[in-house]
N, C-alpha and C positions, 0 to 999 in steps of 0.2 A: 515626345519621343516614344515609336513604343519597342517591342525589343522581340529576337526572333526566340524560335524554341533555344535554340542553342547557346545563347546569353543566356536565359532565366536559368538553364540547365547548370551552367556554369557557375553563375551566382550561387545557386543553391548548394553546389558541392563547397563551395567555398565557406557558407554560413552552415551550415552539416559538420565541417573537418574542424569548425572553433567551439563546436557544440559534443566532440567525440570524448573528450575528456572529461566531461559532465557523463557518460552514459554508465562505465562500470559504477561512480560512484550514487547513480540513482538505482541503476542495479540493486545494488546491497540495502541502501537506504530501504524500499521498496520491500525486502524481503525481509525486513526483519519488524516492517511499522505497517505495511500494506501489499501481503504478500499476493493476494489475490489480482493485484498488478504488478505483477513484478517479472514482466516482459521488455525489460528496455535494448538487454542485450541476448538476452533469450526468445525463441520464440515459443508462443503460443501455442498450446495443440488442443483442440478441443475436449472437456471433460479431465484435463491434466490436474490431478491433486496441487494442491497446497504443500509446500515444505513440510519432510518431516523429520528434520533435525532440530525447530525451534521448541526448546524447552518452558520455556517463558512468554508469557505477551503480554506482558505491561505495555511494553512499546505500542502494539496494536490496540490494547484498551485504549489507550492515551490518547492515540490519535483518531479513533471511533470517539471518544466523548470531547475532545477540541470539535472536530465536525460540528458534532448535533450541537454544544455550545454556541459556537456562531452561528450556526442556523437556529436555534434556538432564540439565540437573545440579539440576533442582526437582521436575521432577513424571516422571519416567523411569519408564516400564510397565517397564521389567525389572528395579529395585531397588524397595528398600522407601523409601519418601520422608515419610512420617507412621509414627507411633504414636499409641496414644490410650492412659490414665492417666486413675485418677481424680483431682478437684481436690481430693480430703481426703487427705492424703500418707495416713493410716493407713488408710483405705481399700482402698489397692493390697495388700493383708497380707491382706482378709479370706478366709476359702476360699474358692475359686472366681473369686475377682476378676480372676486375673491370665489365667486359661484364659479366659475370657469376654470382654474384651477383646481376646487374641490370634485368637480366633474372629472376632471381632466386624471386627477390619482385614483378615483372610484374607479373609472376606465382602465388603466394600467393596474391595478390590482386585481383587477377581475381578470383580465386577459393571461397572468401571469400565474393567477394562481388554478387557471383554468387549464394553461400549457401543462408542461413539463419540467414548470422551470424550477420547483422545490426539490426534484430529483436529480436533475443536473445539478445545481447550485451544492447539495451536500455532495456530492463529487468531486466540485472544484476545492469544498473546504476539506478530503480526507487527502487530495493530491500536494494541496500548500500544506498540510502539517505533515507529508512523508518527506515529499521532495524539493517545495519550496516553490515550485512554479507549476500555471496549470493554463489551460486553455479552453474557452469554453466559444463555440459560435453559435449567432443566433440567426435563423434566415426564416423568410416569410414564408408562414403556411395556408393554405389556400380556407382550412378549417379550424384552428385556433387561432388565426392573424400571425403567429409568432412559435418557433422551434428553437430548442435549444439541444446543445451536443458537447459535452465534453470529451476530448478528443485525448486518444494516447500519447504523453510526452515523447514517446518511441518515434513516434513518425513525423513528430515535428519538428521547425528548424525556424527559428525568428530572427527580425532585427529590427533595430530599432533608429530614430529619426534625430534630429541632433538634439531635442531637449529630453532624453531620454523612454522615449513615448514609442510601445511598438507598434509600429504601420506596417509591417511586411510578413507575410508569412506564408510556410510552404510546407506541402503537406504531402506525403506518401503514401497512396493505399492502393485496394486490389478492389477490381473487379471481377466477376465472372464473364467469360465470353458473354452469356446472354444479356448480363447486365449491362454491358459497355456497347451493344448493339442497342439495346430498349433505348439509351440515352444517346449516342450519339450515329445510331445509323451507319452508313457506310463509312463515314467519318474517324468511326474507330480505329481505323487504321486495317493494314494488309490483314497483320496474323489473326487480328479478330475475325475477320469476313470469312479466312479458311477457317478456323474451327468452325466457324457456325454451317458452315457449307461438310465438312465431316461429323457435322452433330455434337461436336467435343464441347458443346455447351457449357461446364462447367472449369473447367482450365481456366486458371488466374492467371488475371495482367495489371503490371501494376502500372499506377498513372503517377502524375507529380500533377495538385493545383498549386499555382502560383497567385496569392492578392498582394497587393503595391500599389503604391498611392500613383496615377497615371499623371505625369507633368506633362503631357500633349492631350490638348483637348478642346473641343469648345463647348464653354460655361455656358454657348445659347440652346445646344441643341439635349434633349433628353433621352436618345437611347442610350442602351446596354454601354456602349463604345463610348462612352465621352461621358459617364458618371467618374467621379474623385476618386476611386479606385478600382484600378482594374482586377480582373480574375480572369486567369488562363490556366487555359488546363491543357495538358501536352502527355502524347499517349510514349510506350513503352520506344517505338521508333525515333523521340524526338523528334516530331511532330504535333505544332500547334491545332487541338481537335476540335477546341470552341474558344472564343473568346469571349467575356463578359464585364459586369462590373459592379458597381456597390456606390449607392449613395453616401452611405458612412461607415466605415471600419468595421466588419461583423465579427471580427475576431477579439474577444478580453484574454488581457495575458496579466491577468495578477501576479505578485512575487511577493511574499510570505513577508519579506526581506530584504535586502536590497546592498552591494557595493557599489561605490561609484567606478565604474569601470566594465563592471561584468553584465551581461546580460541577463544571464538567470537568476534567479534568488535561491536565496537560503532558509531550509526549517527549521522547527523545533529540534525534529528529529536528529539534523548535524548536530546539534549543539550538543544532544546526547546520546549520539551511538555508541564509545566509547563502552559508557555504561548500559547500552540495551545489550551490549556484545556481551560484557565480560558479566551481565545478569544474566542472562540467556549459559554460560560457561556455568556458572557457578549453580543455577538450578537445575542442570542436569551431573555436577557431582553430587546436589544433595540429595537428588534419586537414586543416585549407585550405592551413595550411602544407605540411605533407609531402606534400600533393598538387603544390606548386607546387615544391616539389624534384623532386619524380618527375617529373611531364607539368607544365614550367614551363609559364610562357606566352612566345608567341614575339613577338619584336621583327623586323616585314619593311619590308624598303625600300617606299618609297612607289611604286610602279608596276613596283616590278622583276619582280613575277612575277602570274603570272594567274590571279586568283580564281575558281571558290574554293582556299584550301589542303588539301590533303590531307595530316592528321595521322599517316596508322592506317600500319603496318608494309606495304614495300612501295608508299607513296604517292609518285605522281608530281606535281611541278610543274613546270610551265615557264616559265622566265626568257624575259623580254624580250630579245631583243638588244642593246637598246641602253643596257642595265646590268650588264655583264658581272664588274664589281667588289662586285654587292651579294648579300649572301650575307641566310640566316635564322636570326637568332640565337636563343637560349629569352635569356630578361627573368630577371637574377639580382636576386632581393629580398631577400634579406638577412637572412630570417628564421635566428632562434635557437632550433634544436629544443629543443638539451639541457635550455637554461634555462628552458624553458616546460615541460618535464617534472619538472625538480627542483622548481618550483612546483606542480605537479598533486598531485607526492608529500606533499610540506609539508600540502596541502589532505586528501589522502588518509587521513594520519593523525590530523589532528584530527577528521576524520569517524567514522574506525574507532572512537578513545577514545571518545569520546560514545556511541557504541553499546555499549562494553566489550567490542570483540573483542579485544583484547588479555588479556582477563582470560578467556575463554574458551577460546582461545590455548594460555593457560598451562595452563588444567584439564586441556586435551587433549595439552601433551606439556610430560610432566616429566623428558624421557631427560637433559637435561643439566643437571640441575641436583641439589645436594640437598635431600632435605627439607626442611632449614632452609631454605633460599633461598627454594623455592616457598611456605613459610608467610607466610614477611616477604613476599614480594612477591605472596600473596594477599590477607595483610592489606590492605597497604598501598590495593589495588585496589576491597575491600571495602568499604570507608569509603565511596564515591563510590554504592557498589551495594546499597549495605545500607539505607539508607532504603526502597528501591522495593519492595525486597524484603520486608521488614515490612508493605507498604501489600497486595502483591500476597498473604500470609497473611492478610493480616486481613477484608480484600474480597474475596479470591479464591474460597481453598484452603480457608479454617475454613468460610463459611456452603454451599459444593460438599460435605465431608465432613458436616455437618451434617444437610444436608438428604437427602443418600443415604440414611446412618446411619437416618435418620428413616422414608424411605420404606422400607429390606429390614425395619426393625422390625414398621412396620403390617404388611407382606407373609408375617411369619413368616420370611423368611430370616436375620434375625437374631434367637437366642433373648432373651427377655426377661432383663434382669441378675436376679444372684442375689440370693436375698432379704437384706433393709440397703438393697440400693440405688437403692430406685426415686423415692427423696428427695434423690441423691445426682448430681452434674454432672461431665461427664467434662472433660478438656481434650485439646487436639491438639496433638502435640509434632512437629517437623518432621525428619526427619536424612539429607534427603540431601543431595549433597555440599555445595549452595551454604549451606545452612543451618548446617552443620557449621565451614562456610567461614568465616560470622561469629561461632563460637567460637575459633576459634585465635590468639585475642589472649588469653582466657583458657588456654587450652592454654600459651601462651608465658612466660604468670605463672608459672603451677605449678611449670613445670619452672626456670624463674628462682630462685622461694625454694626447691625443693630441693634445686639447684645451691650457694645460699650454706647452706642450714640444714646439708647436707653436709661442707660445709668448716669451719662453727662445730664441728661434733660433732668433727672433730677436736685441736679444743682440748677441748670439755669435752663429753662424750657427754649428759649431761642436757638438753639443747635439743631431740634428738630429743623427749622427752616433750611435747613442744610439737604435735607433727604425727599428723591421725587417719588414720592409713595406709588404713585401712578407708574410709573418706568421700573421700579424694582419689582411691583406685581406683575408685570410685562416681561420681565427679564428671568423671575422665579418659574411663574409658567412656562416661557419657549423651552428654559432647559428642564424643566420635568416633562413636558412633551403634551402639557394640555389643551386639551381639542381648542382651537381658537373660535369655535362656535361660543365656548361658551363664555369667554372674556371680552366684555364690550368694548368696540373701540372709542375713540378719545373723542369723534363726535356726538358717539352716543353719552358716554359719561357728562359730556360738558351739558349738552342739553338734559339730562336728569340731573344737574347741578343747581341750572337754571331756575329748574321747574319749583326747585326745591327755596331756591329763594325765594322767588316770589313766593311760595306757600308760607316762609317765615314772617316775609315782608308782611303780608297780608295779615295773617295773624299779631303779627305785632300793631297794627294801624286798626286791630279788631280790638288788641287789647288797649287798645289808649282811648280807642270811642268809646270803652264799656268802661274804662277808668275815669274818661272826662261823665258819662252819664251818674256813674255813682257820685261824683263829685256835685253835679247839679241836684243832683236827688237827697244827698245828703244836706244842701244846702236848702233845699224848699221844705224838707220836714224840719229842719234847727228853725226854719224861718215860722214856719204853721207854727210848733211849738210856742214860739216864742210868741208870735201872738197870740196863742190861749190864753198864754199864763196872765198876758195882760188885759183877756176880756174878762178873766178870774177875778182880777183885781177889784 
C-alpha cells in the first residue's frame, strides 16, 4: 500500500498534536539543563545568547558530566566497547568464525571512529539526560562509508510499531530556494522555480521527510521503491517530490526512560527540576544577599545632606549645617549567608545523584579506595543506572552496530562470513567499563562460593569435584571483558592436557626402568660381593 502526500500529511499532524504536550515541558527542561538547545518552542535566531536569568548550573554541569560518563565509560573511541559472537554457541568453533568476526569489529571500529560518530553520539547522551529522548540518523556516505546527525527534538514527530519499537518518523526542515533546486530540480515544486527565476535564492521552504516501514512491496526486486522502508519527502505544496527507501531503519530513537504507554521517555533532569528550579531561586537570593553585605544600602537622615549621594570611592557629600549630629549609615539586614548555602549544597546533591555523577566520580578515581570497596559501591550505584543502560543497548548501540555492519558488508569492507554462516545471526556483546560494571554482582558471587567451597575442601577435598574450574575461568574473563585472544579454547587446553600426560606417563615408565635397573645393579654388586668374600675365604 503506498500512500498519497496528503495521508502522510495527515498522519503527521496527527502524531505532531500527541507530541504538543511534551513541547513547553522540554522547553523548560532544556533551559535550565541544556540551554544552548532550547528551541523547542522557541525559535532560533542566529548568534542568540544563552539565558540570562539562570543563576546556577548545576543542572548543566550534571548533565555535561552524565554525557562524557557514558561516552566515556560506554562507547569510548580509545577502548574496545562491543564484541560480536555468533548466536549458535558452536558456531563460534567453526574455522574461520572467530578471525571473521575479529575483522569484522576491527572494520566497524575504524569506520566509526573515523566518521563523526563520537560527536554525534555525546549529543544524543546531553539530549537523554535533559529531555529523555533523542534521535540520531545514520546514512551512507560516499567518503567515510557512514554519517551520523543528531537531529532537533523540535522537528521531530515518531511512532511506534506494536512491540513498542520506533519504525516511523517525520521530520520538519527548511531549505533554501537553491538548495531545494540542487536536490530536487524542477521537482521542487512551483514557488521554488519562481524564486529561483527572480534570484530570491535564499527564501526558506519547508519540507516534511516521511520514513515508515512500506507493507507493499516486492522482497525480489532491489531498488529505492521496494526496500523495507520507505522515505518520501513531500514539498511545502503537499506534494510528493521524491520518493525513496532504506534497507534498515536509519533512524535510533533512545529513551533515557520509558512508561508503558507513552511514546517519549523520561530524564534525569524530570526527576529533578523541582530542585534545579527552586536552586536556581535560591542562588540568585544569595547574590542579592552578599551584594547587600558588600555595597549595603544606606540609611540618611532626612535633609541632612544634599542630593544627590555620591557612592563611588572618593565621593563627596555635603551636610547641611544645621544637622551636625546626623551621620550615613549602610541598613543591616540580617541576611544569613552560611544557611542559604548549606541549603544550595543539600539542593546540589540531589541534583548531581540524579544525574549519577557520583558514580562517575567514582569510575574516575579509585586512588583511595580498594577494589572491593569500589565494586560494592559500584554496584550499589548500578542498580539505579542499569535500567537506562539496557534501554540505551537496545535502542541505541545494537540497531547503530547493526546497520554499519550492514552498510561495510554491501560496500565489501566487510568480507562475506565464511561458508555455514550465511543462515546464521550474530549477537552484540558489550564490555566496556559500564557494561562490565553491571556484571560485578555476579563477579562477587563467584568469588563468594569459592571463598566457602574453599573452606569446605578443607574438611573434605571432594566438594572440589563440584566446581568446573575451566567454565568459571570462562565466565570471570567474558565478564571483565578479556580479549579472548588470549584465553585458549577447550580444544586447545584439552590437547596441552594430553601432551601433558603422556609427559607424566613417560616419566613415570622412565622412573620405574631406572628403579627396576638400580634394582639389578644393586643385586649384581650384593652378588660380586658376595663372592669375594667367599674366594677370601
Amino acid at each position: 500500500m503506498s500512500y498519497t502526500a496528503q495521508q502522510l500529511v495527515k498522519r503527521y499532524q496527527t502524531v505532531k498534536a500527541a507530541r504538543q504536550s511534551w513541547d513547553s515541558y522540554w522547553q523548560e527542561l532544556a533551559y535550565y539543563t541544556l540551554p544552548r538547545k532550547a528551541y523547542v518552542t522557541e525559535t532560533k535566531s542566529p548568534g542568540s545568547k544563552l539565558p540570562t536569568d539562570l543563576y546556577d548550573s548545576t543542572g548543566i554541569n550534571a548533565n555535561q558530566v552524565l554525557a562524557a560518563g557514558l561516552h566515556g565509560y560506554l562507547t569510548n573511541p580509545q577502548s574496545k566497547w562491543f564484541s560480536l559472537r555468533m548466536q549458535e554457541y558452536k558456531a563460534n568453533n567453526i574455522a574461520g568464525v572467530k578471525e571473521w568476526l575479529n575483522e569484522s569489529e576491527e572494520r566497524i571500529y575504524d569506520v566509526l571512529n573515523s566518521s563523526n560518530f563520537n560527536q554525534e553520539i555525546h549529543e544524543v547522551y546531553m539530549d537523554l539526560g535533559a529531555i529523555g529522548t533523542s534521535v540520531m540518523y545514520e546514512e551512507e556516505d560516499l567518503k567515510d562509508f557512514v554519517r551520523f546527525y543528531t537531529l532537533p527534538i523540535g522537528n521531530l514527530a515518531i511512532a511506534e510499531d506494536d512491540t513498542g519499537r520506533v519504525n516511523t518518523v517525520f521530520i520538519e526542515f527548511e531549505f533554501t530556494a537553491e538548495q531545494a533546486f540542487k536536490k530536487w530540480g524542477k521537482k521542487a515544486g512551483k514557488q521554488v522555480l519562481e524564486c529561483m527565476d527572480k534570484k530570491l535564492y535564499d527564501k526558506p521552504f519547508g519540507f516534511l521527510q516521511c520514513v515508515y516501514p512500506r507493507t507493499d512491496r516486492d522482497v525480489n526486486k532491489k531498488d529505492a521503491q521496494n526496500m523495507e522502508y520507505a522515505s518520501t519527502w513531500i514539498s511545502k505544496e503537499n506534494k510528493i517530490i521524491q520518493e525513496g527507501g532504506y534497507k534498515e531503519f536509519p533512524f535510533f530513537v533512545p529513551r533515557f526512560s520509558k512508561v508503558s504507554g507513552d511514546i517519549y521517555g523520561y530524564s534525569p533532569a524530570m526527576n529533578v527540576l523541582p530542585d534545579i528550579k527552586m536552586l536556581n531561586s535560591m542562588a540568585k537570593t544569595i547574590i542579592i544577599s552578599a551584594q547587600k553585605i558588600v555595597d549595603p544600602p544606606l540609611q540618611v537622615p532626612n535633609e541632612a545632606f544634599l542630593l544627590p549621594l555620591r557612592t563611588m570611592p572618593g565621593g563627596i557629600n555635603i551636610r547641611n549645617a544645621g544637622y551636625p549630629g546626623e551621620d550615613i549609615r549602610p541598613l543591616q539586614t540580617g541576611g544569613n549567608i552560611p544557611v542559604g548555602l548549606e541549603m544550595e549544597q543539600e539542593r546540589r546533591q540531589i541534583i548531581q545523584r540524579a544525574f549519577f555523577v557520583d558514580l562517575f566520580m567514582l569510575l574516575a578515581d579509585k586512588k583511595n579506595m580498594t577494589a572491593t570497596e569500589v565494586q560494592e559501591r559500584v554496584s550499589e550505584k548500578m542498580l539505579l543506572l542499569g535500567p537506562a543502560l539496557g534501554r540505551l543497548m537496545s535502542e541505541l548501540l545494537d540497531p547503530i552496530i547493526t546497520r554499519t555492519f550492514n552498510i561495510l558488508l554491501r560496500n565489501g569492507v566487510i568480507s562475506p562470513p565464511p561458508p555455514g554462516l550465511e543462515n546464521e545471526d550474530y549477537v552484540v556483546e558489550y564490555v566496556s567499563p559500564l557494561a562490565r560494571a553491571q556484571k560485578i554482582g555476579e563477579i562477587n558471587s563467584i568469588n563468594s562460593v569459592l571463598m566457602l567451597v574453599g573452606q569446605m575442601a578443607q574438611v573434605n577435598p571432594l566438594v572440589l569435584d563440584k566446581i568446573d574450574m575451566d567454565k568459571t575461568v570462562d565466565e570471570i574473563s567474558d565478564i571483565h571483558g578479556v580479549n579472548p585472544d588470549l584465553i585458549r579454547d577447550d580444544d586447545e587446553v584439552e590437547d596441552i592436557r594430553a601432551a601433558r600426560q603422556q609427559q607424566q606417563e613417560a616419566m613415570i615408565k622412565l622412573q620405574g626402568a631406572q628403579a627396576a635397573a638400580d634394582v639389578v645393579k644393586t643385586g649384581a654388586e650384593a652378588k660380586r660381593a658376595n663372592q669375594e668374600a667367599i674366594n677370601a675365604r
